[in-house]
C-alpha positions, 0 to 999 in steps of 0.5 A, spaced: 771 283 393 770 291 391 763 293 393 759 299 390 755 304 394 752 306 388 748 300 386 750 301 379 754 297 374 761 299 371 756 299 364 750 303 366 755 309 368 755 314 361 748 313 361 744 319 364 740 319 371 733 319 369 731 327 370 726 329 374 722 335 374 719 340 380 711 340 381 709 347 379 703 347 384 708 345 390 713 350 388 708 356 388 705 353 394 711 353 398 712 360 394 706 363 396 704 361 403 711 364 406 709 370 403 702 369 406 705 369 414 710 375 413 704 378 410 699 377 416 706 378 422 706 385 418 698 387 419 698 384 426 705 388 428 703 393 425 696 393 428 699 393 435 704 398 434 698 403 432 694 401 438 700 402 442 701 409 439 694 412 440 694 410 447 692 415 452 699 418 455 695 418 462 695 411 466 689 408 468 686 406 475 685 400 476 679 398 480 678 391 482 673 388 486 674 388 493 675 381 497 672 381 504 671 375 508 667 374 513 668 371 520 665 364 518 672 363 513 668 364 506 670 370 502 665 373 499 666 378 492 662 385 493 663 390 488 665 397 491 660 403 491 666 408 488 
């Protein structure tokens, strides 16, 4: 017993397949919206590399809050007076 994985008859195969066309809109939209992200990847590395440039050569000094604790176990934050 010959089974076929086609689905198709002996008789229906010289007829063409039915042809289907694209979606123009689809088409553009997966066109266009690849080309939107490189686009905003490219302004925001280029952003980063510009800030990173014109950084001052000179490192900063960090100044954070002093933490103190007092005898009864509680931390109290105070900013120092420098």
């Amino acid at each position: 017993m010959p089974s076929s994985s086609s689905g198709r008859s002996p008789a229906d195969d010289k007829r063409e397949p039915a042809q289907v066309y694209g979606s123009t809109q689809i088409e553009l939209a997966w066109t266009i919206i690849p080309i939107l992200i490189v686009v905003v990847l490219f302004l925001a590395t280029a952003r980063v590399i510009h800030a990173i440039q014109d950084a001052p050569n000179q490192p900063q000094r960090l100044r954070l809050p002093q933490l103190r604790i007092s005898s009864g176990g509680s931390s109290d934050i105070r900013r120092s007076a420098s």
